[in-house]
N, C-alpha and C positions, 0 to 999 in steps of 0.2 A: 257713157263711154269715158274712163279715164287712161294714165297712162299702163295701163294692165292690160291695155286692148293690142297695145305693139309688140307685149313678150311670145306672140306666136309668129312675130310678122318674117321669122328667118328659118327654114330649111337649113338642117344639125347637118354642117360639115362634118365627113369622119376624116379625125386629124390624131394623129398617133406622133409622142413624143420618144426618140431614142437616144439614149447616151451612149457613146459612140467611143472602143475604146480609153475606157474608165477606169485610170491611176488613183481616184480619188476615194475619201473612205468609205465604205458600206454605209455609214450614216447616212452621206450627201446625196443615194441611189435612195434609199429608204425616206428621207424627205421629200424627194421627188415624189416617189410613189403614192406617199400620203397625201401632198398636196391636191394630187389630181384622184385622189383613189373614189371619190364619189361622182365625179365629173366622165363626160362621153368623150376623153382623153387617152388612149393607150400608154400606157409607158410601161419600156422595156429598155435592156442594155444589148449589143451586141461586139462585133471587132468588124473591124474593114478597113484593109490597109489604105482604100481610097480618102482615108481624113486622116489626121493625126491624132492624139491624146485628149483626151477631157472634150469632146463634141457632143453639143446636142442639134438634133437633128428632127425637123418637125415635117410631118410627108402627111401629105393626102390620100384618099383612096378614088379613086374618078375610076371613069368607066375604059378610063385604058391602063390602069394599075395603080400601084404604089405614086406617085411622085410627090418629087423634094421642094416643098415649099419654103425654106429657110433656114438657114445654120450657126449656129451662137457658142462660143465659148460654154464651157460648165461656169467656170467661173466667174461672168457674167452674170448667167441665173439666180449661182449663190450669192453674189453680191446685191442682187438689187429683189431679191424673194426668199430665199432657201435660208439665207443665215441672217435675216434682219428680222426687224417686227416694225410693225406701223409707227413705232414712237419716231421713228429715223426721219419718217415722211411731216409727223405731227411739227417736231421741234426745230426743223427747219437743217438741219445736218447733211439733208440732199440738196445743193443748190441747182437751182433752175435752171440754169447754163449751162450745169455738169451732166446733167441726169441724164442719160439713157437708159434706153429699155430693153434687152433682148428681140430683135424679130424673131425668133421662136413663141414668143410669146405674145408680140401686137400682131403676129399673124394667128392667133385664134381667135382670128374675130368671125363672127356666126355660129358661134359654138355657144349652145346655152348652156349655161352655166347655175347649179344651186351650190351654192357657198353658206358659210357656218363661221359665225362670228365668235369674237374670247366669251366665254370659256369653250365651247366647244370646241374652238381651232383654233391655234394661231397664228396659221398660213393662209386658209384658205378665201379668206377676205382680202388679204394683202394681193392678191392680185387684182381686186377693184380698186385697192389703195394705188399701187402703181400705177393700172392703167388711167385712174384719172390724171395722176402727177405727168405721164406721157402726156397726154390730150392737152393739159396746162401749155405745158410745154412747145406741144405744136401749135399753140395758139400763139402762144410767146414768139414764138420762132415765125410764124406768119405775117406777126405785124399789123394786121387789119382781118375784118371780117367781124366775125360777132362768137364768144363764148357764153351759152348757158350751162350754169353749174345749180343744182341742188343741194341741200345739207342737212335737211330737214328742220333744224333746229341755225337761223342766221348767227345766234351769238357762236357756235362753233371758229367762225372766223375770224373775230374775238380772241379765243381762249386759247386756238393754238395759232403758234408765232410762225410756223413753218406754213401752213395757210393763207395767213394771215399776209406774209412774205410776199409769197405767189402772187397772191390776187393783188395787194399792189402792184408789182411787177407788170404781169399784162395788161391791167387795166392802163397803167402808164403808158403803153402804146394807144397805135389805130385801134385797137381789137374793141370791139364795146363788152362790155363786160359786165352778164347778167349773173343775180344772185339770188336765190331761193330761198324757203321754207320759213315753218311760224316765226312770226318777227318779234323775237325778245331780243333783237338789237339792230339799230339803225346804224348803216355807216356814217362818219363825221359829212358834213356842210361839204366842206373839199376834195371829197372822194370822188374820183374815177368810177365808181362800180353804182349799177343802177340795182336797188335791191327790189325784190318783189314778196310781199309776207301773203299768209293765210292760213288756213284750219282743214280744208281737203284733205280727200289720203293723196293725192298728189301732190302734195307740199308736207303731208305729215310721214309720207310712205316709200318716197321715190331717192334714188339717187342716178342721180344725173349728169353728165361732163360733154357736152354737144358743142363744136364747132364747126361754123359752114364758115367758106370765102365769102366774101364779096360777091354781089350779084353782079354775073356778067365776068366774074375770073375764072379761071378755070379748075373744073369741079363744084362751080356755085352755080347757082339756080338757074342761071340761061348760060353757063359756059358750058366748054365743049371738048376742054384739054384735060381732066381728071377720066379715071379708070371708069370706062361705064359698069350699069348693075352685073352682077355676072362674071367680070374680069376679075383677075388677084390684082388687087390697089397699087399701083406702081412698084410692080416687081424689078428690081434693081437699080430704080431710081430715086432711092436718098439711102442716106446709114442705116435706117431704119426695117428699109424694105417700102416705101410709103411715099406717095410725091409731097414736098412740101407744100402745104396750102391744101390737101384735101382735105374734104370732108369727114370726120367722123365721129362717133357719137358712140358712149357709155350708159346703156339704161339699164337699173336693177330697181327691185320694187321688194321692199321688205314684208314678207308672206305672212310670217311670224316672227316673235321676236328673235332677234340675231340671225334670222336667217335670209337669204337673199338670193332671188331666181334674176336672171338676166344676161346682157351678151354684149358683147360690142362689135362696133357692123362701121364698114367704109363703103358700104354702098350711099353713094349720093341720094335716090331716093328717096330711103329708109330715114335717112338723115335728116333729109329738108322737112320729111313728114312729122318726123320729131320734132323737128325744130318748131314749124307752125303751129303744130299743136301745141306745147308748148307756151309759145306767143298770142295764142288765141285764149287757153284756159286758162292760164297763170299768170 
């Protein structure tokens, strides 16, 4: 059993993506489209004078119809996916305190996902790029609690400065702050960050962005105030869509090379099972 055994562990929401009277150029609809054009994503445009210009609009299908799970500027989108590349995230040019995410976007979470790394794409991974930078962030923003991150290869955090950034950053708080994969590099003596190396395809194959609270806060292991399994994660309670301080977890596992199946999930469960696991194998 490795971590290969959890990329069945979610039931595919169907979540359909609309831009919603769109001023903007045919490119920015066409980038859209391709981003998700392999994924179990709809996207389409329509008009409704109930939004205004440039909206995207992310709806579920449930057993009582269409409904609207979150709503995001275009420009948003294109700012933080459509019109960047991963370098933005690598060389540190997103700061940590700035960076938002779309909830159009951290609301696809349970959605699995295969993604296709450069050269095949050069979108379609940058939504594992983001959504870790998110997950960093609500860790940051939490304060305490505990983040595991994978990277397969530790000196990555090393080589890019925009990483590198980060994981000082939160480690600098309460947050404990765990780090993965084959160890061709040890953090300095006075580091914050607890590394962990090895040769596994779960340290040679996995990428991972996992934070839980605090046991006994809410949404951690014995608390009782985060969104139970089954609920949308704190619908309208933070910027995000997302209570701060829950739980949640980024797992993708590289299948073959550059390509990558996985999903991301705020079910507390799912979370904490990753988490132990995790802490048990690694």
């Amino acid at each position: 059993m490795g971590l290969d055994s959890f990329l069945g562990a979610i039931d595919a929401a169907s979540r359909s993506l609309s831009v919603v009277n769109r001023s903007a150029p045919d490119p920015v609809q066409r980038m859209l489209e391709t981003t998700f054009a392999d994924q179990p994503v709809g996207v389409d445009e329509l008009s409704d004078d109930a939004h205004g210009d440039d909206v995207v609009v992310l709806t579920e299908q449930t057993s009582e119809g269409r409904t609207v799970v979150a709503t995001s500027p275009l420009e948003d989108v294109m700012n933080t996916v459509l019109l960047v590349n991963s370098d933005l995230y690598k060389t540190g040019q997103t700061k940590l305190d700035e960076f938002e995410l779309p909830s159009v976007l951290t609301r696809l979470d349970d959605v699995p996902f295969s993604l296709r790394g450069y050269p095949e794409s050069d979108k379609e991974k940058l939504l594992l790029v983001a959504l870790s930078r998110y997950i960093e962030r609500h860790a940051w923003r939490a304060g305490d609690g505990r983040l595991r991150s994978s990277f397969q290869r530790l000196s990555r955090i090393e080589d890019e400065r925009g990483t590198r950034a980060v994981y000082q950053k939160v480690a600098a708080t309460d947050v404990q702050t765990h780090v993965y994969g084959i160890p061709d590099w040890t953090p300095p003596f006075n580091s914050e960050l607890m590394s962990h190396g090895g040769y596994t395809e779960d340290f040679c194959d996995s990428w991972f962005v996992v934070y839980t609270p605090p046991d006994g806060a809410p949404g951690g292991a014995t608390g009782t105030g985060g969104a139970a399994d089954g609920e949308k994660a704190g619908d309208g309670r933070g910027i995000d869509g997302v209570t701060p301080g829950h739980p949640v977890a980024l797992l993708a596992l590289e299948t073959e090379p550059k390509r990558w199946e996985g999903y991301w999930t705020f079910r507390p469960s799912l979370v904490a099972d990753i988490d132990r696991y995790i802490s048990r194998n690694m």
